[in-house]
C-alpha positions in Angstrom: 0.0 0.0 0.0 0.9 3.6 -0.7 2.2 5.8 2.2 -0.7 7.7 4.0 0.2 11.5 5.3 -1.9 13.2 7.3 -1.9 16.7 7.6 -3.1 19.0 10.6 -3.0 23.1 11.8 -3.9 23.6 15.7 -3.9 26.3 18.0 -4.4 30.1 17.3 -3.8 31.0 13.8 -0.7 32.4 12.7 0.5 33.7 8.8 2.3 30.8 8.0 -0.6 27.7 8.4 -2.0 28.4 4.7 1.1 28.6 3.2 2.7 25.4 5.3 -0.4 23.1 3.9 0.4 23.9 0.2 4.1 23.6 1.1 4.0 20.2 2.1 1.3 19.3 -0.3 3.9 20.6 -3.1 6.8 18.9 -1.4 5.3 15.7 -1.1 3.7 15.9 -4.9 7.0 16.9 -6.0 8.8 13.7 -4.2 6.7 11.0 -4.7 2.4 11.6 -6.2 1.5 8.2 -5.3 2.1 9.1 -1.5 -1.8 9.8 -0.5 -2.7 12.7 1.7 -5.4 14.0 4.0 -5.8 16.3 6.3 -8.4 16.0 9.4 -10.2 19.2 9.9 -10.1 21.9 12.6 -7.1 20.0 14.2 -7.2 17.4 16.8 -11.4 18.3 16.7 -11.4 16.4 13.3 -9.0 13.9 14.3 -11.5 12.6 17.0 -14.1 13.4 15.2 -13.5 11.7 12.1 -13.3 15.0 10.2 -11.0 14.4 7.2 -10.5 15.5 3.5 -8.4 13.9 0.7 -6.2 15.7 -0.9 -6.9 14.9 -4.3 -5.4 15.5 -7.9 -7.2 19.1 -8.3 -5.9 20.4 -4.8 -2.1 18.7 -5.6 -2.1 20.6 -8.8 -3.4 24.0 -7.3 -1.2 23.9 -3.9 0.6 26.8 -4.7 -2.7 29.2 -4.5 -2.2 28.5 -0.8 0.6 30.5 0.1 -1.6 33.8 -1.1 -3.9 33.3 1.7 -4.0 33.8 5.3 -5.8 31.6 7.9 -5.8 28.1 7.5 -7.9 26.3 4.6 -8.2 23.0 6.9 -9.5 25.1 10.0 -8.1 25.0 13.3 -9.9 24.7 17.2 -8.4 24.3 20.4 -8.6 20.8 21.6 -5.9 19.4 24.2 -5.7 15.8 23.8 -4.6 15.1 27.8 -7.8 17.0 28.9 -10.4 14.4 28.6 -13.0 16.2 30.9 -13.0 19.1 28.4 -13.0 17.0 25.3 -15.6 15.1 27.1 -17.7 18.2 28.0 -17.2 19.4 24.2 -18.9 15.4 23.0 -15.6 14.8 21.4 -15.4 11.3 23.1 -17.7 9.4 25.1 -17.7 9.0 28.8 -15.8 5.8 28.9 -13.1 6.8 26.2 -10.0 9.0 26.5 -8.5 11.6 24.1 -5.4 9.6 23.2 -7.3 6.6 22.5 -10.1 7.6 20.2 -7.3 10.0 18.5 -5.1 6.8 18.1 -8.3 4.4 16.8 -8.8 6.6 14.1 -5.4 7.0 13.1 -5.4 3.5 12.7 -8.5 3.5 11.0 -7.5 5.4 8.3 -3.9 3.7 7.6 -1.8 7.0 8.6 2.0 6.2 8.4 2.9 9.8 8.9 1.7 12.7 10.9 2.6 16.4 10.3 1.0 19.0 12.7 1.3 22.3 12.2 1.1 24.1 15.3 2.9 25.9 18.7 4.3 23.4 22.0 0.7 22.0 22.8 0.1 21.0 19.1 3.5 18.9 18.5 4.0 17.6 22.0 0.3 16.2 21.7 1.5 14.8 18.6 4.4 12.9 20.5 2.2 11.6 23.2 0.1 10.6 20.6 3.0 8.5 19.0 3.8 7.0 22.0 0.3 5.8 22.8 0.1 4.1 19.6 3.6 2.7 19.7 2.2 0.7 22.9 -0.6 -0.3 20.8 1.6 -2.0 18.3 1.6 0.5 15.5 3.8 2.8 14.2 3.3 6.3 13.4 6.0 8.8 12.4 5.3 12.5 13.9 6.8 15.6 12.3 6.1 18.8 13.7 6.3 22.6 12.2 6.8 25.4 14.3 3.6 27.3 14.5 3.5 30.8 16.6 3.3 34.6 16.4 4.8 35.3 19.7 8.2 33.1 18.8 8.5 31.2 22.0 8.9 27.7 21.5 11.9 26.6 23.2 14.7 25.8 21.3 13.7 26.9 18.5 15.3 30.2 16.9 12.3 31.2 14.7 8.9 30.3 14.5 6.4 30.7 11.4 4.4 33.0 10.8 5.9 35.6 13.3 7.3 37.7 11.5 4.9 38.5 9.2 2.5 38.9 12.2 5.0 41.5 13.3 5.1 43.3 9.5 1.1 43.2 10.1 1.1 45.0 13.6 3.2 47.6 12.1 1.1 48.2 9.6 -2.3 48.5 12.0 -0.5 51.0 14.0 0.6 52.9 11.0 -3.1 53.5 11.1 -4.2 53.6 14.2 -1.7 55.6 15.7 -3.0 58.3 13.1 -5.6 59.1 15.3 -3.7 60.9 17.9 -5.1 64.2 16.4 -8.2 63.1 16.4 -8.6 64.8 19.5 -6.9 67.0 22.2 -4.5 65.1 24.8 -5.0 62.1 22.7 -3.6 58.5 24.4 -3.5 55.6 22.4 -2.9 51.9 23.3 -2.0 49.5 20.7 -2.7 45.7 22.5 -0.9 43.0 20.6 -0.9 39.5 21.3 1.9 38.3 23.6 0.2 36.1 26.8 3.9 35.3 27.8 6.5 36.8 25.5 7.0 40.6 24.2 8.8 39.1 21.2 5.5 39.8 19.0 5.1 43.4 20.4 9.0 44.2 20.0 9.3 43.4 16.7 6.4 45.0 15.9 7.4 48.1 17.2 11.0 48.0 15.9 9.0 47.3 12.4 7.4 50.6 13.2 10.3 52.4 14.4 11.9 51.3 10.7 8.7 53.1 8.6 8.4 56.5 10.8 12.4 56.9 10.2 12.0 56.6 6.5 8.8 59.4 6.5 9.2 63.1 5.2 7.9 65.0 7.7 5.8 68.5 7.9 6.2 69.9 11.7 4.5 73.5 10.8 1.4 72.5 9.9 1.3 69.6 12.5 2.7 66.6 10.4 5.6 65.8 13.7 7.6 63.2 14.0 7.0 63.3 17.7 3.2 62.8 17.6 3.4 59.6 15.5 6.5 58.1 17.4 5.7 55.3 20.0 6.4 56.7 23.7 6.2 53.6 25.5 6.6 49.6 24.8 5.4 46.9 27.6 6.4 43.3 27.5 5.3 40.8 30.3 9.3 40.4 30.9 9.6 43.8 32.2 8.2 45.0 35.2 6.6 48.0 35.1 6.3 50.4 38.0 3.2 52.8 36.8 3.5 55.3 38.8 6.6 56.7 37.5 5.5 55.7 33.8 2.4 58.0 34.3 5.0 60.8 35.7 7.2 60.4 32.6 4.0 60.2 30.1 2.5 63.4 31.2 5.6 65.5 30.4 4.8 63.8 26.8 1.6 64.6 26.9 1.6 68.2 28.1 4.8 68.4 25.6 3.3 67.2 22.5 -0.3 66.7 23.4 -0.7 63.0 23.0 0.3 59.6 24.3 1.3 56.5 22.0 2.1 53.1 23.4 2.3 49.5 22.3 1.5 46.9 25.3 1.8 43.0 25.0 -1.7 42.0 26.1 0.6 39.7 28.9 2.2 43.2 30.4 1.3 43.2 33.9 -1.0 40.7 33.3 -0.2 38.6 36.8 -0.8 42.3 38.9 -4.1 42.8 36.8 -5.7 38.9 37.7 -4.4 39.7 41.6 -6.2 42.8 41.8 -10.1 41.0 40.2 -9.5 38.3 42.3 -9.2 40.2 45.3 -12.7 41.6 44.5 -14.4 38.3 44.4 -14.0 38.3 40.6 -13.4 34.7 39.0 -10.9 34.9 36.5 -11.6 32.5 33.7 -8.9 30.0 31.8 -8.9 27.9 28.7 -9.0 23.9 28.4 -4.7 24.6 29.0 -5.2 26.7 31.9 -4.4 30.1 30.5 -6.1 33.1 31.4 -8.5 34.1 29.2 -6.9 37.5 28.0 -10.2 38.9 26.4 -12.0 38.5 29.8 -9.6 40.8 31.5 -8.8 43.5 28.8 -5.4 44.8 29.6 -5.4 47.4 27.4 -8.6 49.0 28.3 -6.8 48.3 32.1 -3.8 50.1 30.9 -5.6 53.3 29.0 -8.0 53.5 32.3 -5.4 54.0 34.5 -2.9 56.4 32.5 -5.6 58.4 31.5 -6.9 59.8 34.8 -3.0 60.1 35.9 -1.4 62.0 32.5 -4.6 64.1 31.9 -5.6 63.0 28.8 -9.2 63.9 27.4 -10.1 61.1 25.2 -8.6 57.2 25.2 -8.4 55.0 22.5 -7.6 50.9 22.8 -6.8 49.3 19.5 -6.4 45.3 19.4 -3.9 44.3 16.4 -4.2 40.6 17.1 -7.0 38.8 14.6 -5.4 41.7 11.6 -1.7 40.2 12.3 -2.4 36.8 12.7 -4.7 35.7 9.8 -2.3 37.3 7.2 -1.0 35.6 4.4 2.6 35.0 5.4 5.1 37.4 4.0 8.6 36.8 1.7 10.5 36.1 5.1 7.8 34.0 6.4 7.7 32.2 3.0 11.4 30.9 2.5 11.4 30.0 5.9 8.5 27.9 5.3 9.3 26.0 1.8 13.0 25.2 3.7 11.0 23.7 6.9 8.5 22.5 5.1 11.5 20.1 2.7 13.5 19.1 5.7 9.7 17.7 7.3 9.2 15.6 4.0 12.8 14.2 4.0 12.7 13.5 7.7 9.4 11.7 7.4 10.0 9.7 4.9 13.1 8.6 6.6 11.0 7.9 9.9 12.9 10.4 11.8 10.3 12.3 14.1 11.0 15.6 15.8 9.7 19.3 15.3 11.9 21.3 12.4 13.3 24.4 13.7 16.9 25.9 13.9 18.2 24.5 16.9 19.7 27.2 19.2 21.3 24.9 21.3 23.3 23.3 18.1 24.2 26.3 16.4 21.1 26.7 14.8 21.0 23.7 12.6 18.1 23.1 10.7 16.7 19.7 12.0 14.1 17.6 13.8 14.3 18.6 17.2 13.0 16.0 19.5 9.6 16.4 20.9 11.1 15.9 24.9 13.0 19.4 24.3 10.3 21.3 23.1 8.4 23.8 25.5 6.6 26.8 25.6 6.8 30.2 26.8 10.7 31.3 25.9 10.7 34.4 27.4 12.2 37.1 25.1 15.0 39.0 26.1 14.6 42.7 26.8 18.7 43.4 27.1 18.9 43.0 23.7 21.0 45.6 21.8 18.0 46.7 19.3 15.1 46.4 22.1 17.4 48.8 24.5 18.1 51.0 21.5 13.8 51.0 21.2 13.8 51.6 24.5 15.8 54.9 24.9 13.7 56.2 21.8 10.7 56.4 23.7 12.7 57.8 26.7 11.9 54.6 29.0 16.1 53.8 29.1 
């Protein structure tokens, strides 16, 4: 029998899942077309629900329409395999069955020799449990990960998919948005990007930023200044941030130049924001992983609340980038990056090698198969960074 490749995107989207399906779908065409593949819908919610396509002759031939797309074409949910009660709760499985098992059932069902999931830590380490499960169930199934996440955090991986371009499309929101400080007298502005645990995301999206105002022509007399459409503060959840002395600092900008511009990583301050609703008897709610459900707290409307009674200003404005940046189509970076995981994931399948593709930081950062024990979540981005500081002291925070 012909070699069956299944095909999967998970998690939040990012601007690299289109792109990454048509990538392998090319790849694999390209290296062998009798190899079959499908693709189980909406992630591990199709996978235990029976929800697969085939990936037929038409959708071989038109793979390359993919990458000039955003989103995923397959669909993604988020369904954690080790959480039975949820999965239970959701009728994913009955009451007597568990995640793993009805996942690796099907798997068998369908004659899949070779698993790819597209998705962040949660997504691929699933994937390895999953292996393992089945491995004790007599079968063998080969799991190859790719790196799936806007905020660039998986451990050891050097760069993540789609993250990049997310930054490129946060930039260009705020290019926008941050327009809008004229719109009023005393004007303060808060751009919320995604980032539960890293400020990679709202960094790089700011230094993206940073890049376009310092190529602009400017017009000071007649208001076009470069002062009112810089950034004058960036938060990241790996910097503390002691508000008192920011909303000191912020209204000498904003009695200075009349307005207020700052980009804040929806997971800056985030821990200080939960302590202070739970000490008022609010219930703070969390996902099927346990994370705190960001749009239930709304840092940035926490953020423009309290700076605006402190700095003076007369109107507020709280502008989310997120769902723009992360259903893009992915960009040129984004794109190589892709097609050059996206070959080393065929090869490495086919050769039963399993891991998750990604340059290795802790080898140099060799392309390769990382194995699934070494990957984790949450790699906390590093604020001492030349460029970061160099951001920094342009908004007069360092």
């Amino acid at each position: 029998m012909p070699t069956r490749v299944a095909l999967l995107t998970a998690g939040g989207y990012a601007p690299c899942l289109s792109s990454a399906v048509g990538a392998l779908i090319e790849t694999y065409d390209a290296t062998d077309p009798d190899i079959e593949l499908v693709a189980y819908k909406h992630g591990y919610h199709g996978l235990l629900t029976g929800n697969s396509i085939v990936i037929g002759p038409e959708e071989r031939a038109g793979a390359a329409i993919l990458h000039r797309f955003g989103g995923s074409p397959i669909g993604n949910s988020r369904v954690k395999l080790t959480n039975d009660a949820d999965c239970r709760k959701r009728g994913l499985i009955g009451e007597d069955e568990t995640a793993l098992a009805v996942a690796a059932a099907r798997l068998q069902a369908d004659g899949v020799d070779i698993l790819h999931t597209i998705g962040g830590d949660d997504t691929n380490t699933a994937a390895a449990d999953l292996a393992a499960y089945l491995r004790t169930q007599g079968s063998e199934l080969t799991v190859v990960g790719l790196p799936k996440t806007i905020d660039n955090d998986i451990v050891p991986i050097r760069q993540s998919l789609g993250a990049q371009t997310a930054a490129q499309q946060a930039s260009r929101f705020a290019q926008n948005v941050l327009g809008e400080h004229g719109s009023n007298p005393r004007m303060l502005i808060v751009h919320e990007v995604m980032g539960r645990a890293s400020g990679w995301l709202t960094a790089a999206a700011a230094r993206d930023y940073m890049a376009w105002h310092a190529e602009q022509e400017w017009l000071p007399g007649i208001g076009l200044d470069p002062r009112r459409w810089a950034i004058h503060a960036i938060y990241v959840p790996e910097m503390g941030i002691d508000l008192a002395a920011e909303a000191t600092r912020l209204r000498a900008v904003m009695d200075e130049i009349g307005c207020v511009n700052i980009f804040l990583a929806e997971g800056a301050g985030i821990d200080d924001i939960v302590a202070d609703l739970e000490a008022t008897g609010e219930t703070v709610g969390r996902d099927p992983f346990g994370h705190v459900k960001i749009d239930t707290i709304n840092p940035g409307r926490y953020f423009a609340d309290r700076f605006s009674r402190e700095i003076g200003a007369e109107k507020q404005m709280v502008q989310k980038s997120g769902y723009f940046s992360r259903s893009a189509p992915a960009n040129e970076t984004d794109l190589a990056l892709i097609r050059e995981m996206a070959t080393l994931a065929v090869t490495c399948a086919l050769a039963g090698t399993p891991g998750v593709i990604g340059h290795d930081e802790d080898r140099e950062d060799e392309l390769r198969a990382i194995e699934f024990e070494r990957i984790a979540g949450h790699k906390a981005f590093d604020p001492e960074q030349a460029w970061f500081a160099e951001l920094l002291r342009g908004t007069g925070q360092a």
